[in-house]
N, C-alpha and C positions, 0 to 999 in steps of 0.2 A: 510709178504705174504698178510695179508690184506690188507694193503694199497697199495700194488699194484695192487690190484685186482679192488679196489676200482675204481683207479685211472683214468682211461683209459675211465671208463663209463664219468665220469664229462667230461674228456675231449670230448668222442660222441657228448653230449650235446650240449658243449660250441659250437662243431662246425657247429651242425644242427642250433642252432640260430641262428649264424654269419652266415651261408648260409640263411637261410627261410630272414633276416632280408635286407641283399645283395639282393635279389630277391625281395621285399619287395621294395625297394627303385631303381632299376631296374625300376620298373614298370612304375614309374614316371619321372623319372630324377632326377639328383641333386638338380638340383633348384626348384622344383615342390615337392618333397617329405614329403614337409610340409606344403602342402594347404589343402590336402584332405585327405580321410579314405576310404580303402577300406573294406566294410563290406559285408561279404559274394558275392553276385551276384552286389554288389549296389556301386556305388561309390559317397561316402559324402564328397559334398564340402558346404553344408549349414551352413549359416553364419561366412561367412571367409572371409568377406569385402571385396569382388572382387567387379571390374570395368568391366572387361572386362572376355570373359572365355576363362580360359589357357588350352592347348595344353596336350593331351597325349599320346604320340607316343607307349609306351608299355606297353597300358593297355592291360591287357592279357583278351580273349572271353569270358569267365562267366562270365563278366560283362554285364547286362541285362539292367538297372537300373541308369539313372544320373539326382543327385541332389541338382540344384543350388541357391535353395529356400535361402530366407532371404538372400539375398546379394544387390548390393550397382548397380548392371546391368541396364542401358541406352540403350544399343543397341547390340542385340546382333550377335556380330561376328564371323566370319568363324573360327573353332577350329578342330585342328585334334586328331582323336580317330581311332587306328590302326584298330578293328572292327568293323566299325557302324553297320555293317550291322547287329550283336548282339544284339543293343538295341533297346529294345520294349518301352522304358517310359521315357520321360524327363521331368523334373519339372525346371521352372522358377518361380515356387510361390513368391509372396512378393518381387521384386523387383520394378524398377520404368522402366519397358523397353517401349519406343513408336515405335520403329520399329527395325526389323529383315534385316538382309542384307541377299540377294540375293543367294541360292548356300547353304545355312548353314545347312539344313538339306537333299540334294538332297544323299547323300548314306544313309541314315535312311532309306534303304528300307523296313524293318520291323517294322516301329516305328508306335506302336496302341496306347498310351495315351501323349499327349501334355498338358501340367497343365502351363496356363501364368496367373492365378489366380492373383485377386492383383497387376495388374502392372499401369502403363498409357495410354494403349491402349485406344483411341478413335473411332468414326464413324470416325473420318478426315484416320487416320492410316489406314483404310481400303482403300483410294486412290490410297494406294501404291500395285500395285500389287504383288511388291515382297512377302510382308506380305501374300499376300494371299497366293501366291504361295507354299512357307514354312510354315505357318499353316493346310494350306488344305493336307499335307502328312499326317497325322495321322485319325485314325479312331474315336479315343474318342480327343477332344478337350473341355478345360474347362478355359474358359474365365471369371471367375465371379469375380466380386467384378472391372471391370473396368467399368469408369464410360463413359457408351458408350451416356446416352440420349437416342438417336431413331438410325434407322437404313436405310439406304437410298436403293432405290429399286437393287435387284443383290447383295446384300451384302455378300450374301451366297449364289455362285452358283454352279449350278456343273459344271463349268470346271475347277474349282478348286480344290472344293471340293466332288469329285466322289466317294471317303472310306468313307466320312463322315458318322459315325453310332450316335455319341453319340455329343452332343453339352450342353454345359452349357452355360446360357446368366444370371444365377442369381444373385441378388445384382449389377446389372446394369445400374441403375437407369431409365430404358427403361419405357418411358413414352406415346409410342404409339410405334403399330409395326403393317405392312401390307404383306400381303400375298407376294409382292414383293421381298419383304425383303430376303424370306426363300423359295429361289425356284427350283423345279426341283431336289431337292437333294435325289436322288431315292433308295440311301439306310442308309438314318436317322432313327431312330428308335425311340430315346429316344430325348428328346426337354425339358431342364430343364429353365423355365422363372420366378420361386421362387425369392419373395421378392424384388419384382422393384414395379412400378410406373401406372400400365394399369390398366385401367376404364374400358375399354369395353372387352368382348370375344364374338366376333361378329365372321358371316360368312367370312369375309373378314381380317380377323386377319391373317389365315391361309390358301396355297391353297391345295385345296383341293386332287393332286394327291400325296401329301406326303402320306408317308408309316409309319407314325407315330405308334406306338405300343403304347410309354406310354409317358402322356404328365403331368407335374407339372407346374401348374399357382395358386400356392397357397402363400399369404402373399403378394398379389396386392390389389385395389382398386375397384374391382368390385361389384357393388351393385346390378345388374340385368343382368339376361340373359337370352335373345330372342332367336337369331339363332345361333346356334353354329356350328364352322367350318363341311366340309361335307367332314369328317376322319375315311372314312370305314373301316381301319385294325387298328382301333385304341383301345386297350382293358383297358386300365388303366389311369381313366382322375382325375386328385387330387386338388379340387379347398378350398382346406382350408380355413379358416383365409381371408378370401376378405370381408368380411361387407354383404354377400350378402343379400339382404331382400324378391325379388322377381324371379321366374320361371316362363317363359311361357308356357302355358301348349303343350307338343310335342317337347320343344327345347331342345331336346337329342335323339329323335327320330329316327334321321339319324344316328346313331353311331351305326349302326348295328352289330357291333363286341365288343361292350363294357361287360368285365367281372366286372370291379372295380370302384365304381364311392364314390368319398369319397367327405363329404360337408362339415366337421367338423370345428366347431368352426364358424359358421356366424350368421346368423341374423335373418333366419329362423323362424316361428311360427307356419305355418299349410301346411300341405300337401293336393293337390288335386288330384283326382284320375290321373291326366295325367301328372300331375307336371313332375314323374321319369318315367324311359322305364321300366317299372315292367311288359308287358309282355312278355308271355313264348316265342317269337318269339325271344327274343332277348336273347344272350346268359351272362346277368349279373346274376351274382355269388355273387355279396357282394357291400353292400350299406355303407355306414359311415357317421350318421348324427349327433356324440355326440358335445354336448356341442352348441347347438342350445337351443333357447327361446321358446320351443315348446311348445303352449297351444291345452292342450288335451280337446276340445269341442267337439260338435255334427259334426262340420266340419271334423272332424277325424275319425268319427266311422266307413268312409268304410274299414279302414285297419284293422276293425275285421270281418265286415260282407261281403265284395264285395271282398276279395282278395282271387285271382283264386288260385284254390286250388295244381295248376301244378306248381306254383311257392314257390320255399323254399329259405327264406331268410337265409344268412351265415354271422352269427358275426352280426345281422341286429338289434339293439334297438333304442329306441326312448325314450327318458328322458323325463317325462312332468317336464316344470315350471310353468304353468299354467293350474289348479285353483288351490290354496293355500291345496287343502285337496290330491289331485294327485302330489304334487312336488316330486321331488326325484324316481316315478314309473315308470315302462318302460308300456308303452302301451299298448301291446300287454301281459302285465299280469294283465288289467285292463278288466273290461265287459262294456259290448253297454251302461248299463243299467246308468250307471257314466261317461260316455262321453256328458253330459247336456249341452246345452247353458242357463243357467240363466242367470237372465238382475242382473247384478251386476255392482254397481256404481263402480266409482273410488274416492277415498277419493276427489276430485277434484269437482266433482259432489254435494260431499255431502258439500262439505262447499260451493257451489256456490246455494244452495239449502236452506240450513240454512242463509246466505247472504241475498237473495231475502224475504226469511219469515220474520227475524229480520227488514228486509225496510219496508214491508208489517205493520210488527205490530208499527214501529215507527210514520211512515207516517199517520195509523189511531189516533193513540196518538194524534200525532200534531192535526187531526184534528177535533176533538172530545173537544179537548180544546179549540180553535177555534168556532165553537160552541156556547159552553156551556160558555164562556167568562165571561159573564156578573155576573155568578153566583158565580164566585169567586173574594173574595174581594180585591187580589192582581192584578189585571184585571180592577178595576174601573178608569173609567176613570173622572176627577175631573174638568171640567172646558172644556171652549171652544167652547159647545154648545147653541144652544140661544134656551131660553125658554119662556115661557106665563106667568107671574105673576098676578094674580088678589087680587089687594086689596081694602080696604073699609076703609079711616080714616076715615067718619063718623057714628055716633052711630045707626043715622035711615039709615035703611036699605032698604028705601022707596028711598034716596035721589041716587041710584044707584052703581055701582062697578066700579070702576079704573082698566084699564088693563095697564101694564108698562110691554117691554119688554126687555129684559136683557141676559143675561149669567149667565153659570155659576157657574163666578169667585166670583158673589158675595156671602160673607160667609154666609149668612143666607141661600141661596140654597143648599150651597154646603152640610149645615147640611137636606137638603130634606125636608124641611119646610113648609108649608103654615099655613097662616094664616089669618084667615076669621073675619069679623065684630062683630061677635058673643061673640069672645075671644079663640073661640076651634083653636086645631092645629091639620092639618090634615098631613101625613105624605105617599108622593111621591115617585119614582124612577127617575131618571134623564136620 
């Protein structure tokens, strides 16, 4: 009796598998049922050496989700999926694809993120219209890691791209980009240009009637910045990591909508009172300057004594690394009275200083020896000159004096000699 009772449930079992597994492989086809996985809403076909992408006639609607990443894809072709109209996301991450054929995504009518991350897309690929055609269906597109260079004028436009909300261009190797570039696209929001190749973030970078919200140009090459694009609904600007060294004073000014302006990590040393939009008219909310060379001097003190008192900094410090006795302090928990400019040397100074002295005092050496020459014996000089010799071989001294002139080499001089008619020996300098 038990084992019949038993019996019956295993068999339920075996036969719910045999059906879930039937349906299961349904989904796909026979030939197809062992490319991919389907995992909840998403269907995994990454890293499964495809060339090309294969066909799925009965993939069933909660399927949201398709993902082609790490595969072996060139071009991609027209593929059928019994719902497109389903999916919201497709990823082609990490392949090597240069162009899109025509049509491939035209029922994707609900499709909000495109990921061609990591492929071979170039500026030339953008030629092709079709590419555009079929990239510009999705609202978020993320391009990064293709190594596009620059970008040639209309590359993004809106007749193409009219969803466009969200764009990634980073790790691009984009080494100059113009307003041209990026135009009319009226409802972008988000503009990600993180870790490429641009020097400049000028007014003409960007034009001006984007509807930019939040822009990342952070881990580029920018060392200075003048006039910045004139991007009025623009609240989130993140220039990280560029080297920057110098602001001019008001070139953020325009940004009349800016809540977040982050500078972290550049090259920075002093703030002047107009460098940032810190007034109240403007609606910033939070500043980010860590990890700047910030020398805390007298050029700094207005950020204790002249900051209006209507404005309240959010998350807002400043690290002094300069002077050696404030390293490590944040600013603003230092007094007026320790924001000093002392003339302090730089070890550089001081040995170019010690340099000049030690010349100084060698140079009087030399010449002080020079000099006094004569007075040291290793200094005599023995021969060469001509001198006067007065002598008398005879006894009367009536009969007059011999003058004979010579050098001298001769050794009786050279011992500084004379000698007179008398017999005395008188003793000279030479």
């Amino acid at each position: 009796m038990y084992i019949m009772t038993v019996y019956p449930v295993f068999l339920i079992v075996a036969i719910t598998i045999d059906i879930t597994t039937s349906s299961a492989l349904s989904w796909f086809g026979s030939n197809d049922a062992h490319i991919c996985d389907v995992k909840e809403a998403s269907l995994d076909c990454r890293n499964r050496n495809l060339s090309t992408v294969p066909s799925f006639p009965n993939l069933p609607d909660t399927i949201k989700h398709l993902d082609f990443s790490f595969n072996n894809i060139k071009t991609v072709n027209s593929f059928n999926i019994t719902f497109p109209s389903s999916i919201v996301e497709i990823s082609f991450a990490h392949n090597i694809i240069i162009t899109i054929q025509k049509g491939v995504f035209e029922n994707f009518t609900n499709l909000e993120n495109l990921d061609l991350s990591y492929n071979k897309i170039s500026k030339d690929s953008f030629k092709d219209d079709d590419l555009d055609l079929e990239i510009g269906r999705a609202k978020r597109l993320t391009l990064q890691g293709n190594d596009l260079g620059s970008l040639e004028d209309n590359t993004f436009s809106a007749y193409y791209f009219s969803k466009l909300e969200y764009l990634d261009l980073s790790y691009c190797s984009l080494k100059s980009l113009r307003d041209a570039s990026i135009i009319n696209l009226d409802n972008l929001i988000f503009l990600n240009l993180s870790n490429n190749l641009l020097t400049k973030f000028e007014e003409d970078i960007l034009p001006g009637e984007l509807g930019l919200e939040k822009l990342d140009i952070s881990f580029n090459k920018i060392t200075t910045v003048k006039d910045v694009p004139v991007l009025l609904e623009l609240k989130t600007l993140i220039m990280d990591y560029n080297g920057i060294e110098f602001i001019k004073d008001g070139a953020f000014s325009t940004l009349l909508g800016l809540e977040v302006l982050s500078l972290v990590g550049n090259n920075m040393k002093t703030l002047r009172p107009n460098t940032l939009p810190l007034d109240t008219i403007i609606s910033l909310k939070e500043i980010r300057l860590d990890k700047n060379p910030w020398r805390c001097d007298c050029n700094m003190d207005w950020l204790l004594t002249n900051m209006d008192d209507g404005f309240h900094f959010k998350n807002f410090t400043l690290i002094c690394s300069f002077p050696s006795r404030l390293r490590g302090k944040n600013i603003f928990t230092t007094s007026s009275n320790e924001l000093t400019c002392r003339s302090e040397y730089s070890r550089l100074t001081y040995i170019l200083i010690l340099f000049f002295s030690a010349s100084f005092m060698v140079t009087g050496l030399i010449y002080a020896i020079y000099v006094k020459r004569k007075y040291f014996k290793c200094c005599e000089k023995k021969g060469g000159d001509y001198v006067a010799v007065f002598t008398n071989d005879n006894t009367n001294d009536e009969e007059g004096t011999n003058v004979k002139i010579t050098t001298a080499d001769d050794e009786s001089l050279v011992k500084n000699e004379e000698r007179t008619g008398n017999g005395k020996v008188h003793y000279f300098d030479v």
